[in-house]
N, C-alpha and C positions, 0 to 999 in steps of 0.2 A: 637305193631302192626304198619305197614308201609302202610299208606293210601294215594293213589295220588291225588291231589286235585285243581283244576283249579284258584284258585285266595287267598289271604292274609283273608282274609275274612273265609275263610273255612279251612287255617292254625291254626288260635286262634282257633275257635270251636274243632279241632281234638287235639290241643293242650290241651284244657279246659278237654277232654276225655281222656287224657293220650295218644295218638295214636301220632304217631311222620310224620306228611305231608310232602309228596315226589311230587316233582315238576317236571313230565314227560309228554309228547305230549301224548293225546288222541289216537294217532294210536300206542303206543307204548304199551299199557295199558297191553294188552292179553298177550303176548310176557313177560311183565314183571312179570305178576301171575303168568305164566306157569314156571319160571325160580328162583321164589320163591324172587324177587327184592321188590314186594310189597304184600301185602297184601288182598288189595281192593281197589277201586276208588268211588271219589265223583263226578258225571259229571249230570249234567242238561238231563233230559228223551228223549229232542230231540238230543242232542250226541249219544245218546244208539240206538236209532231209526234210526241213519243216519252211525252210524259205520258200519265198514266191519269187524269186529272181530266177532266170534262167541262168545255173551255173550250173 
């Protein structure tokens, strides 16, 4: 599983899970689910709240 993840920090946790952390810009996120590049993102509640992606 291919997880995008905002810092080194949440690399080793999704590493520790077996999930392999991909390192993409927050606006790119949706774009990238829908195109099967990742899986799902780790982003802090006020990213989600402030994006313009429909998640």
């Amino acid at each position: 599983m291919k997880i995008r993840t905002p810092s080194s920090a949440g690399n080793d946790i999704l590493e520790a899970w077996g999930a392999i952390p991909v390192s993409i810009p927050m606006s790119d996120v949706y774009e990238a689910m829908q195109k099967g590049v990742i899986d799902g993102a780790l982003a802090p509640a006020s990213a989600l709240k402030t994006s313009s992606s429909p998640m």
